[in-house]
C-alpha positions in Angstrom: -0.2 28.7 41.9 -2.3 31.6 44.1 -0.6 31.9 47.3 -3.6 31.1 50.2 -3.5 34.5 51.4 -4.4 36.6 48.5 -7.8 37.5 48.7 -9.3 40.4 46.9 -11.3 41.5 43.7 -9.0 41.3 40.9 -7.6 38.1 41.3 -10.9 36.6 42.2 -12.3 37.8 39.0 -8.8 36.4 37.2 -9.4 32.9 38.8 -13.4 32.8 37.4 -11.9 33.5 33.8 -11.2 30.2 32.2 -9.5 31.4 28.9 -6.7 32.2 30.5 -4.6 30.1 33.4 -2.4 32.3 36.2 1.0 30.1 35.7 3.0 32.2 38.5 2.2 35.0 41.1 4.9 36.2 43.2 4.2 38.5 45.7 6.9 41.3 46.8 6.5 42.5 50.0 7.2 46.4 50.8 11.2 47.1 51.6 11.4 49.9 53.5 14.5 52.3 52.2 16.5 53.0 54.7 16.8 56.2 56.2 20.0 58.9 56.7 20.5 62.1 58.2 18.0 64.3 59.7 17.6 67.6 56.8 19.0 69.9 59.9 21.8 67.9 60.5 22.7 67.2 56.7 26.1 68.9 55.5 24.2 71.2 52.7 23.9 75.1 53.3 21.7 76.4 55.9 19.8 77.9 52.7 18.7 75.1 51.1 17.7 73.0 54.4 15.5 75.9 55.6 13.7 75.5 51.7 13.4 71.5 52.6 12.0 72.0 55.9 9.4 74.6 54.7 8.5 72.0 52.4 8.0 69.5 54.8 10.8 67.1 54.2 12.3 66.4 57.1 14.5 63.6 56.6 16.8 61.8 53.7 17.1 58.8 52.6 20.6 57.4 53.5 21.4 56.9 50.0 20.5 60.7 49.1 22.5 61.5 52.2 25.5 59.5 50.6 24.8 61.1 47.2 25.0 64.8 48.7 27.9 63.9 50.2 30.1 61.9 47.8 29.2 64.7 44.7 29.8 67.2 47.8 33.3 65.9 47.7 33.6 65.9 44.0 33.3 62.5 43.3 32.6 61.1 40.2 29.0 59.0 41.3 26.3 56.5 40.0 23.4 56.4 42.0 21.2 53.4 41.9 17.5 53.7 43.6 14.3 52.6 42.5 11.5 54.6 40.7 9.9 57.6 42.7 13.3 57.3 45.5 14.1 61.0 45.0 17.2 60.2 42.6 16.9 63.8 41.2 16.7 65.3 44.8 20.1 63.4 45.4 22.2 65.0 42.8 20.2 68.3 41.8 21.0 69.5 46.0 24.7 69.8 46.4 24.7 70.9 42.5 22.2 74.0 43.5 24.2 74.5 47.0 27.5 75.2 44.5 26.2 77.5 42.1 24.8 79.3 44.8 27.8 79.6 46.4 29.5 80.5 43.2 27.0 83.1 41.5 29.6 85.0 39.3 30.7 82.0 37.2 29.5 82.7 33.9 27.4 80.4 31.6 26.0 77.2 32.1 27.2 75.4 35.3 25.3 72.0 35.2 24.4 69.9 31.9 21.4 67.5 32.7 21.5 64.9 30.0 18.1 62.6 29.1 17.8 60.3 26.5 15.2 61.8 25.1 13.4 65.1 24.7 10.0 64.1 26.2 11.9 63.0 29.3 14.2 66.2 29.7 10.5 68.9 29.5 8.7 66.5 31.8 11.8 66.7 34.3 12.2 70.4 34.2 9.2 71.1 35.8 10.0 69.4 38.8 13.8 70.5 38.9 11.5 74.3 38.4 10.4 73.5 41.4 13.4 73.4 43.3 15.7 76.0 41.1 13.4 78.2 40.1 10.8 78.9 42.8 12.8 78.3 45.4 16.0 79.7 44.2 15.3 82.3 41.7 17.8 80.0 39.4 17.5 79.5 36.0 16.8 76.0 34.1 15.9 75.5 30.7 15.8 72.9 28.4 17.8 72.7 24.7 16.9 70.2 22.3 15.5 70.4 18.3 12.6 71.4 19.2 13.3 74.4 21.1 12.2 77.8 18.9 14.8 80.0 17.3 13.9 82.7 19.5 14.0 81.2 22.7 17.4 79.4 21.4 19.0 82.2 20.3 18.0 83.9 24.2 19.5 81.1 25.4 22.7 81.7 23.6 22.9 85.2 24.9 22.0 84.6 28.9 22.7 81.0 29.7 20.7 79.7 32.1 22.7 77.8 35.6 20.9 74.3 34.3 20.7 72.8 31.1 18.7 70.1 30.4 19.4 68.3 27.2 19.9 65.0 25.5 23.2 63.3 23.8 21.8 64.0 20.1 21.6 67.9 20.3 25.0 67.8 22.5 26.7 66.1 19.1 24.9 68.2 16.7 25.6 71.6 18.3 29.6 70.5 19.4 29.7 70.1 15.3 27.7 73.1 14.3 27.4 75.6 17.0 29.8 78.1 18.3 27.2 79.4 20.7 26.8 75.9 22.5 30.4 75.2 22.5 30.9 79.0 24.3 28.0 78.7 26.5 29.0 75.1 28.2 33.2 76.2 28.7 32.1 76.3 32.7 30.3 73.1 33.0 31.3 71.7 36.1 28.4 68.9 36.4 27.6 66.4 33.5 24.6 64.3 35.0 22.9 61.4 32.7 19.8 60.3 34.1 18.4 56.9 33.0 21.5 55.6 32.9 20.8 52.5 31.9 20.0 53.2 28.3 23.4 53.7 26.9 24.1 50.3 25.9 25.4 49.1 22.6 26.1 51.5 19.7 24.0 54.3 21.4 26.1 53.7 24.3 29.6 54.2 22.7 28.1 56.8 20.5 27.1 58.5 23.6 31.0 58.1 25.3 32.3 59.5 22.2 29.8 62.8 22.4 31.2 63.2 26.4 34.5 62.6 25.5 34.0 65.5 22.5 32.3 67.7 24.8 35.1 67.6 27.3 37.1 69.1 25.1 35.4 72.1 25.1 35.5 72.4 28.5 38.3 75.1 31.2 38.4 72.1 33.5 37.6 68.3 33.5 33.9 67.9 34.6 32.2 65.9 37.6 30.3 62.9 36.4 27.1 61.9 37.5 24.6 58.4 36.7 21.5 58.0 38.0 19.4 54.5 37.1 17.2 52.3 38.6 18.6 49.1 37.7 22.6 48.4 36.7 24.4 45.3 36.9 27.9 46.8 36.0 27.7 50.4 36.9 31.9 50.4 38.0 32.9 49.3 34.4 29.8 51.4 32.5 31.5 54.4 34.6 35.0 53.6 33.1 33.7 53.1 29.7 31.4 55.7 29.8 32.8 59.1 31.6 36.5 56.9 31.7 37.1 57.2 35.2 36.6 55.5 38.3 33.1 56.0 40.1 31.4 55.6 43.5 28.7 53.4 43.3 25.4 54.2 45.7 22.3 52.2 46.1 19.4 52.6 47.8 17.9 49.4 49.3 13.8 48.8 49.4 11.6 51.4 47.7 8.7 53.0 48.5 6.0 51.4 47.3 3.7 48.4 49.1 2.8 44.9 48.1 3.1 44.1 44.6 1.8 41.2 43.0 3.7 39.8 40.0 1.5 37.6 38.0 2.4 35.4 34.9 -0.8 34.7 32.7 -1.3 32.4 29.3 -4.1 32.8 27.2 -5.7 29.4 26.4 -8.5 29.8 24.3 -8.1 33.5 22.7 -5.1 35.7 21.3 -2.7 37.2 23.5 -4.3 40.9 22.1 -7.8 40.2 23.3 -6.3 39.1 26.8 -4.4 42.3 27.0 -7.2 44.5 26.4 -9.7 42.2 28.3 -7.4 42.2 31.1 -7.5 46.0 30.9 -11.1 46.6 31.0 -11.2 44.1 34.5 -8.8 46.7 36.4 -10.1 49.5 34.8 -13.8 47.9 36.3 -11.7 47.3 39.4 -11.2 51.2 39.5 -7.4 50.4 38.7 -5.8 53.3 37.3 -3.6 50.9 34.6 -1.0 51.1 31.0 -0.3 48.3 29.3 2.3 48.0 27.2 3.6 46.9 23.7 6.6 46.8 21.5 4.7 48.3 18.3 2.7 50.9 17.1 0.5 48.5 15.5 0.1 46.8 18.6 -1.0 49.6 20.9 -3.5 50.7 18.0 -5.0 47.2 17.8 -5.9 47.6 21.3 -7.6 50.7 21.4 -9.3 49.8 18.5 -10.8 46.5 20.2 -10.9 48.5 23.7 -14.1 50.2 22.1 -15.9 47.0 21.2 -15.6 46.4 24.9 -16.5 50.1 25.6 -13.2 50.8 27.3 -11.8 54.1 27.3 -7.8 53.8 26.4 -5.8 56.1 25.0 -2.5 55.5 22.8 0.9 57.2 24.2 3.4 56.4 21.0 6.5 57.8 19.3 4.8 59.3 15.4 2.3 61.3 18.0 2.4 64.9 18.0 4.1 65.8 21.4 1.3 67.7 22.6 -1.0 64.7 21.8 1.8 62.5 24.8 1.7 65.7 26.8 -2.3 65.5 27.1 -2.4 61.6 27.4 -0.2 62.2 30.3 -2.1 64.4 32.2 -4.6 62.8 31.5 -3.4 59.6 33.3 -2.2 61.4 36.0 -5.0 63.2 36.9 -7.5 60.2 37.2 -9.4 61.5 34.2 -8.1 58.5 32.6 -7.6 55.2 34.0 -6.2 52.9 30.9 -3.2 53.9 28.3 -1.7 51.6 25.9 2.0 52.4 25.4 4.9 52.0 23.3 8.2 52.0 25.5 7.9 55.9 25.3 6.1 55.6 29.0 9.0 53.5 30.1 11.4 55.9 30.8 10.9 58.2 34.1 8.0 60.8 32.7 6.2 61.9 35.6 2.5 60.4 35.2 1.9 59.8 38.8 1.5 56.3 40.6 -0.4 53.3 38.9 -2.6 50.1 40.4 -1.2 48.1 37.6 0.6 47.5 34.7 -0.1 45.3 32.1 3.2 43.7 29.8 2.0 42.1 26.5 5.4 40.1 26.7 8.0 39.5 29.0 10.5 42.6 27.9 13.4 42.2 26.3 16.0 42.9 28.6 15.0 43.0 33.0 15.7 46.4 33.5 13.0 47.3 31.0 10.7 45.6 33.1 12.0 47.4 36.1 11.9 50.4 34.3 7.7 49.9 33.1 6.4 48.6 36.4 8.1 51.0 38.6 5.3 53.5 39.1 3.3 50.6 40.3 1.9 51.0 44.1 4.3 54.1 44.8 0.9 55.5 47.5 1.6 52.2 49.7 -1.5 50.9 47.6 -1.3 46.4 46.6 -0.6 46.9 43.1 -0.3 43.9 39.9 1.6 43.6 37.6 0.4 41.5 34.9 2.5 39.9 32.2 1.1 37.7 29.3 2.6 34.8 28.0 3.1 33.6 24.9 3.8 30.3 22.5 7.6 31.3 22.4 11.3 30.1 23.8 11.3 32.8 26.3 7.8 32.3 27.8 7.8 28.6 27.8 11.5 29.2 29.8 10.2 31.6 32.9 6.8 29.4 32.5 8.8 26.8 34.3 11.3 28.6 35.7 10.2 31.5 36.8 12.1 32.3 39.8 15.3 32.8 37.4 13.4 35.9 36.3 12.5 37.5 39.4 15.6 36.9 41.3 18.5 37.4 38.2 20.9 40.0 38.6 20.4 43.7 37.0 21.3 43.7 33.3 24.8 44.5 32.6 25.1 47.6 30.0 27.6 46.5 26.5 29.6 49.6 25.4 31.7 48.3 22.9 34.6 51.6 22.6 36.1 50.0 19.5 33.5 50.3 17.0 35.3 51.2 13.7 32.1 52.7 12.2 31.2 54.9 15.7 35.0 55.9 15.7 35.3 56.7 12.0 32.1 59.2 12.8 32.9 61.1 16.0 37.4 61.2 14.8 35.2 63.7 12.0 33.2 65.3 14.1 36.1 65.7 17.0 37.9 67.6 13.9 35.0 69.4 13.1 34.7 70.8 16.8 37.8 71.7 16.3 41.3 70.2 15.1 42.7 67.3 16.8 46.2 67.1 18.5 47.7 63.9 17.2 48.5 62.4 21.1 44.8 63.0 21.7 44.0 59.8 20.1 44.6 56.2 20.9 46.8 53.6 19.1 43.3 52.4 17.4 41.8 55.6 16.9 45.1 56.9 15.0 44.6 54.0 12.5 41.1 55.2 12.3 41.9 58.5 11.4 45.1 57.4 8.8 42.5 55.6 7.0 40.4 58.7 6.7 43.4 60.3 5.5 43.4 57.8 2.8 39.6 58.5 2.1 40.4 62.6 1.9 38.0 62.8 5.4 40.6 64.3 6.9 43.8 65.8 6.7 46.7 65.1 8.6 49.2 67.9 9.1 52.7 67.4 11.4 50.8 67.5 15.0 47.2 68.1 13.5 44.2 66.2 12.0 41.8 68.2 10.6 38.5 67.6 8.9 38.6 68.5 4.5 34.9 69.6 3.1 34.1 65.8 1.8 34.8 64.9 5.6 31.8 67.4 6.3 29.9 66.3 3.9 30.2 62.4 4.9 29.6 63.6 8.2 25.9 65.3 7.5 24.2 62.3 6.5 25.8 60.6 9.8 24.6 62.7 12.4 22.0 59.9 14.1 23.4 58.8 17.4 20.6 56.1 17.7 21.8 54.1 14.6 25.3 53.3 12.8 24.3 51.5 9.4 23.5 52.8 6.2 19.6 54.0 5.6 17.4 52.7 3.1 14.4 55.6 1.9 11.3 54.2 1.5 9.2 56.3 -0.9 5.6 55.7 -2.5 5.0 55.6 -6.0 4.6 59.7 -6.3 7.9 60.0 -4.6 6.4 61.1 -1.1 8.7 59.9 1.6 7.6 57.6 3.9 10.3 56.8 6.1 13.8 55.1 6.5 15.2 51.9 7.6 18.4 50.9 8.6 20.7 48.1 7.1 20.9 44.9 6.8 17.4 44.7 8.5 16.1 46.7 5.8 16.9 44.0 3.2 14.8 41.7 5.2 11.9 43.5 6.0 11.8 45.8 2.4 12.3 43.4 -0.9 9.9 43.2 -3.3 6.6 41.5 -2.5 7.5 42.2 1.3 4.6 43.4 3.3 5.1 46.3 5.5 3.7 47.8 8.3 4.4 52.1 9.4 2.6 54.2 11.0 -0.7 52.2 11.5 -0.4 51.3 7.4 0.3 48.7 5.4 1.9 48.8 2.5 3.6 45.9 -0.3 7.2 47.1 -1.7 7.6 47.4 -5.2 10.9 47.6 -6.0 14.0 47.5 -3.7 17.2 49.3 -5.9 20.3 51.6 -5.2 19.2 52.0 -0.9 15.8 53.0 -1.8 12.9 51.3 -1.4 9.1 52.1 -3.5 6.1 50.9 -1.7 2.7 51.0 -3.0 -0.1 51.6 0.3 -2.8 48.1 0.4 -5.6 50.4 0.9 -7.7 47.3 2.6 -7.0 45.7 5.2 -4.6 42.0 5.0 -4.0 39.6 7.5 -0.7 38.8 6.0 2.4 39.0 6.4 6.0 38.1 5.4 9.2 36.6 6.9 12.5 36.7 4.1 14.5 33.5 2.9 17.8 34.2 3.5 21.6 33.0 4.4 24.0 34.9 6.4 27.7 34.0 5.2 30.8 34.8 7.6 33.5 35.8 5.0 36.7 36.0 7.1 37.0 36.0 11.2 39.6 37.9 12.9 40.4 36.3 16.4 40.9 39.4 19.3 40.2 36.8 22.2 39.6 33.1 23.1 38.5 30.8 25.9 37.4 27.6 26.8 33.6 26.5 28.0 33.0 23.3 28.5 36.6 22.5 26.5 34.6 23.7 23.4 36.7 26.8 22.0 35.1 29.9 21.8 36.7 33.1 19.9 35.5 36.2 20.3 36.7 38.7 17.2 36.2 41.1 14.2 34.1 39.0 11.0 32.2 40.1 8.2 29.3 39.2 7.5 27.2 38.6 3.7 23.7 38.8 4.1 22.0 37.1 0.6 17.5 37.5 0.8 16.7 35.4 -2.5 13.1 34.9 -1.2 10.3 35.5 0.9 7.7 33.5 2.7 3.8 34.9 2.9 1.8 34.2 6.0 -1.6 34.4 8.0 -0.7 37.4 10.0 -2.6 35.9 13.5 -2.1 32.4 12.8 1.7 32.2 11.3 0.4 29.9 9.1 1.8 29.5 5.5 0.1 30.9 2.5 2.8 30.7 -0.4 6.8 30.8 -0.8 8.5 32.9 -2.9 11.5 32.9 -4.8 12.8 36.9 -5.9 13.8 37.2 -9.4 17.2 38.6 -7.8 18.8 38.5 -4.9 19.6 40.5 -2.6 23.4 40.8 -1.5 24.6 43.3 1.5 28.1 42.9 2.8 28.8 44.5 6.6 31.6 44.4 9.3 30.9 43.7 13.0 32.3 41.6 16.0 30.9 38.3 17.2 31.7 34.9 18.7 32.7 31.3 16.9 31.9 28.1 19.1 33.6 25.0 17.6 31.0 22.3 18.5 32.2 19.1 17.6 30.1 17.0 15.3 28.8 13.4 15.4 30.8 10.9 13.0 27.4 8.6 13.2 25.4 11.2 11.6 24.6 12.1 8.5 25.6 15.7 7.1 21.8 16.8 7.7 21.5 15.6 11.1 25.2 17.7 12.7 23.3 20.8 10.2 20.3 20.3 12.5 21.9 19.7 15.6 24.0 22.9 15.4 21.2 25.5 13.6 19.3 24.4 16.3 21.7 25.0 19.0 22.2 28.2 17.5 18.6 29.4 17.3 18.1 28.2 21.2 21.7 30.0 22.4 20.1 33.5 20.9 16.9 33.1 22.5 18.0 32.3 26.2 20.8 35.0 25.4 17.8 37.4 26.0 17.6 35.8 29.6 21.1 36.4 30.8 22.6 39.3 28.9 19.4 41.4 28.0 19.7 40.9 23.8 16.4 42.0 22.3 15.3 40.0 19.2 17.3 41.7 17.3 20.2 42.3 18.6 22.2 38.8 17.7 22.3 37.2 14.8 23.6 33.5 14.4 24.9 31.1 11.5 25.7 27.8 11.4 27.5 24.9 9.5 27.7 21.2 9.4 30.9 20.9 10.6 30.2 22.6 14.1 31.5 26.1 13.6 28.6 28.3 14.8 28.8 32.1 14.5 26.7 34.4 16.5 27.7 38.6 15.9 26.4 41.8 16.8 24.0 43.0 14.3 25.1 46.2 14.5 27.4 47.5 12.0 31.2 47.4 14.2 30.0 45.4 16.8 27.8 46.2 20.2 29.6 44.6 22.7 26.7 42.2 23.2 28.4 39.2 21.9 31.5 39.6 24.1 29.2 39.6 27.0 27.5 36.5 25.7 31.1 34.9 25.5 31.7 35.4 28.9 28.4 34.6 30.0 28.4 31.1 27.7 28.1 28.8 30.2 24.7 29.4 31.9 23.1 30.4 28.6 24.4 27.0 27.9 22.6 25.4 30.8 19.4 27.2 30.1 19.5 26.2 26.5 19.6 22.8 27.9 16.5 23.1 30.4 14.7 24.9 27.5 14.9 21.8 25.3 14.5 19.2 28.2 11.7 20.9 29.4 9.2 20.8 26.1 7.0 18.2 25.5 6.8 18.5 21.7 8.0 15.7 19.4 11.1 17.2 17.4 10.6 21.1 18.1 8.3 23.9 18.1 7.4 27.4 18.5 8.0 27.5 22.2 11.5 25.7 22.4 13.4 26.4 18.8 11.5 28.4 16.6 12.5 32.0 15.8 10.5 34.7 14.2 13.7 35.8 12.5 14.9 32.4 10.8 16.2 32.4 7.1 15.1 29.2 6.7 11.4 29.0 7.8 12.1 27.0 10.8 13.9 24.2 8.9 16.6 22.1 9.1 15.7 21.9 12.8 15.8 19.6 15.4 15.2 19.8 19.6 16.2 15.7 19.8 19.7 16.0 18.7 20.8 19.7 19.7 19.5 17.8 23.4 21.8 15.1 22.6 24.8 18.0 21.6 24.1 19.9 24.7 23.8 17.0 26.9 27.4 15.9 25.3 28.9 19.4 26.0 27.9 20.2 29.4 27.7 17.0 31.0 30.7 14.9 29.0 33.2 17.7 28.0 35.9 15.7 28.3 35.0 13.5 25.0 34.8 16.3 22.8 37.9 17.1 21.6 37.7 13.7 19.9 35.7 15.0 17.1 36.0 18.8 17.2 36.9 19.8 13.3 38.8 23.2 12.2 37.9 23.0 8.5 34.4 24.9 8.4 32.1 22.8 5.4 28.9 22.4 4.1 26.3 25.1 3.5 25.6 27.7 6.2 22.5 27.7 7.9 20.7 31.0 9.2 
């Protein structure tokens, strides 16, 4: 429904289009941020006010006032403030006001951390601006890219400011005395973008702080800066381990911003994107729209030019100057359409946007914060346009959408006791240098006693201390981004193609699987020893596959229980046996099915990791096959609307399920991500929305936009949305019948 009072050219032109209906617009109106401290009344030195009054800023923001003053006071802060609020301004001030006042302090005084290179150059221009120009202070950035020459200066006269990112931090604590000399007088550890050290990445990331600390003449001052974070007091304890301020800015400065859900009817959702492109680019609205795949963003541009529109591709696999142009592009207005990958979602400067276009609803709400938060930052009305598809999570906002644009900020998932992220950074803390035996906790010493037992490291009376096969193990380990094992992919000349990580890779890379890199596709030959041989389809196939498989919980390891809806839930350690033993081929637009496949082996990968097990009780009046139905779909639903309450991409969860009730759903990422203990605690309303999912469709017995998953190991059988409504009605609405005919003794055949 258009609200009466929107009137202009875009959605006029939307309304005329009849291949597509506008489901939802919500309009935000402009918050205005509230303000602080005059500059000439502000705390900081008289120096640095007389630089922000010759530069016309006159006044803070009282959340920049607050920042200056709590890391003034050397508090340990996370500052919380939309896109294009002056976050930087708020921590970079009092940080330039101390090293000023402290000039003789050798080395590097401040460590600016980004997630990613890109991010770290594009943000040293404008921190340039301040420490630099106005300053004569020195910042520079350090990452793999950075020439020997240029590193090695670096090395010798340490710049006041270094920006970085966590994976050159942990590969230079292990292998470089120069780094670990050069950052002993770090009094500042700032990590901007906060809000993407979740999961493995974001315990891999504690570890690397907690290493770097140890390097350090005195315990640092912490410093977050996000746009969006639901739980920023417990991601400070888990991530810097202490207590932190929290500071947030209200309102932003941007004006009216329409928010507009739209379905395709009558053409694919990849023709609407790029069709909805070329009307604001018409419009004279400066626009990206973005995509979860390379292939995706390529498909666009490639269609784009059929409807002469001018879009460029920003992707990860470009060369960085290629990005670098693209953005300057965009920014200057000599460009007005870019089709992205998330490598435009974090903070790069590109200047402000009239809209932004979301080929699906993202998979967590701070990415969606994080894409759209350039939009209308002149004052400008501004759209943002999201597409929706035939899937559980469209079909759920389609009908409710105000639980999307009013739910809380997504809570980040550090799980710090990850055996596989302990097992790597206990070698590389003894690699820094030796560790003290009390430095480690009751965990991490049984940790390090089984690499003892592995010869990774050797324990002397106070010492552990890394042996040369504990270096070696640790070589081949050095990706922060990912914990499991790597499968190579290879051609049939041996060239390298590129790597995948397990157990997705024995999904997505048995034989007669199709696969798609780096705008190719190619068929897989042969799948043996963690390698995989592909063989390039030189024409073009509009196939694809999904694998057969069953997931098998071998043993589960209670840590915690509670009780929702008097069904028991456990939350604890399991492992898990994936077994592929075939493959289905279809249509790649259509998903419709061309053949199935049996392999002439299976495929078997065994993997530790942390998850939950709901005891659902079963049905005595049903058959075997109807509880199996009941509960797989319940499990497929639970991991869909997961996405809506914890942030759980696609991938994140997977599920099993059996007969009898017992219904698994882990981390799949090797150790365990934290994810599932937040779904634990979070049970009950994913519960309810499960239920309002499967109320809510009108199909007979289930489809693909209430219980079908893209990632099912049984083709989207052994389903059924009539009787996991019956369950779920049961468990929400009666809980106090169903200990009646709850069962303890796990049978039948799992179901994934």
């Amino acid at each position: 429904m258009i609200p009466m009072e929107i009137d202009d050219r875009l959605f006029k032109t939307l309304i005329k289009d009849e291949a597509h209906k506008i489901v939802h617009v919500y309009s935000e109106s402009p918050k205005i941020p509230e303000l602080g401290d005059y500059v000439k009344d502000a705390t900081l030195s008289d120096s640095i006010k007389s630089v922000l009054l010759k530069r016309g800023i006159e006044r803070f923001f009282k959340f920049q006032q607050e920042s200056i003053d709590a890391i003034r006071r050397g508090e340990d802060t996370i500052i919380i403030a939309s896109t294009g609020m002056g976050k930087t301004e708020a921590f970079l001030l009092p940080i330039i006001e101390d090293i000023l006042e402290h000039p003789h302090i050798p080395g590097v005084r401040a460590l600016l951390i980004y997630p990613t290179k890109a991010l770290a150059r594009d943000q040293l221009l404008r921190i340039n601006e301040l420490c630099s120009i106005a300053f004569g202070m020195r910042a520079l950035t350090l990452d793999g890219d950075t020439p020997e020459a240029l590193r090695k200066r670096i090395y010798e006269y340490p710049p006041q400011i270094l920006l970085t990112n966590p994976d050159m931090i942990h590969y230079s604590l292990v292998y470089s005395p120069s780094f670990r000399k050069i950052i002993s007088n770090v009094k500042y550890i700032v990590l901007d973008d906060l809000h993407v050290y979740t999961g493995v990445f974001g315990a891999q990331v504690a570890y690397v702080l907690r290493r770097l600390e140890r390097h350090l003449k005195s315990p640092p001052q912490y410093i977050g800066a996000t746009a969006t974070l639901g739980n920023p007091e417990e991601t400070g304890r888990k991530l810097f381990r202490r207590d932190v301020r929290v500071i947030r800015a209200l309102g932003g400065r941007r004006g009216t911003v329409y928010h507009i859900f739209i379905k395709p009817v009558t053409r694919p959702k990849l023709v609407e994107a790029v069709l909805l492109t070329k009307t604001c680019v018409d419009l004279g609205l400066k626009t990206i729209v973005f995509a979860d795949s390379h292939r995706m963003v390529e498909l666009m541009v490639r269609l784009g030019k059929k409807y002469s529109l001018d879009m460029r591709v920003h992707r990860a696999g470009l060369a960085p100057e290629e990005r670098t142009l693209v953005e300057k592009l965009l920014k200057s207005g000599k460009i007005c359409a870019v089709a992205a990958t998330p490598t435009l979602e974090l903070g790069i400067d590109i200047g402000d946007l009239d809209c932004v276009i979301l080929t699906s609803i993202p998979s967590t709400y701070s990415k969606y914060i994080q894409r759209t938060g350039r939009c209308g930052r002149r004052g400008q009305t501004s759209y943002i346009l999201t597409i929706l598809g035939d899937d559980p999570i469209s079909q759920y906002y389609e009908l409710y959408p105000k639980d999307f644009f009013f739910q809380e900020d997504d809570y980040l998932a550090i799980d710090l006791q990850n055996p596989e992220v302990t097992k790597i950074h206990i070698i590389s803390m003894a690699k820094d240098r030796s560790i003290r035996i009390d430095e480690l906790s009751e965990f991490e010493r049984q940790i390090a006693e089984e690499l003892v037992q592995y010869n990774l490291l050797r324990k002397t009376k106070n010492y552990y201390m890394v042996t040369r096969k504990g270096s070696l193990y640790l070589r081949d380990r050095m990706n922060l981004r990912s914990i499991g094992e790597r499968v190579l992919i290879f051609d049939r000349r041996g060239r390298f193609i590129g790597s995948r990580e397990m157990p997705m890779a024995l999904k997505e890379l048995h034989p007669g699987a199709i696969y798609f890199h780096g705008g190719r596709t190619y068929i897989v030959i042969e799948f043996e020893k963690r390698n995989a041989i592909v063989e390039e389809l030189k024409e073009d196939i509009d196939l694809m596959t999904t694998p057969l498989y069953f997931s098998e919980p071998e043993y589960f390891k209670e840590i915690s229980s509670r009780k929702v809806y008097n069904l028991k839930v456990s939350y604890g350690e399991l492992s898990v046996m994936d077994i592929v033993y075939g493959y289905v081929m279809k249509e790649l637009w259509s998903g419709r099915t061309v053949s199935e496949n049996l392999l002439k082996e299976e495929l078997r990968y065994r993997f530790r990791t942390k998850g939950i097990l709901i005891q659902v009780p079963f049905n005595p009046e049903w058959s075997s096959m109807s509880n199996a139905k009941a509960f797989h779909t319940i499990e497929h639903v639970v991991i869909s609307v997961s996405r809506t309450i914890i942030g759980a991409s696609h991938t994140d969860l997977g599920g099993v399920s059996y007969p009898s009730g017992h219904i698994y759903i882990y981390d799949t990422s090797q150790g365990g991500s934290g994810l599932s203990l937040l779904l634990m605690n979070r049970l009950e309303i994913v519960l309810k929305r499960a239920l309002n999912l499967l109320m809510a469709c009108k199909c007979i017995d289930g489809c693909p936009r209430c219980i079908y998953s893209p990632y099912c190991g049984n083709n989207n059988e052994i389903l059924s949305r009539r009787l996991a409504l019956e369950v779920l009605r049961e468990i929400i609405h009666s809980p106090g019948k169903l200990k009646l005919y709850a069962s303890e003794e796990r049978t039948g055949r799992p179901i994934a």
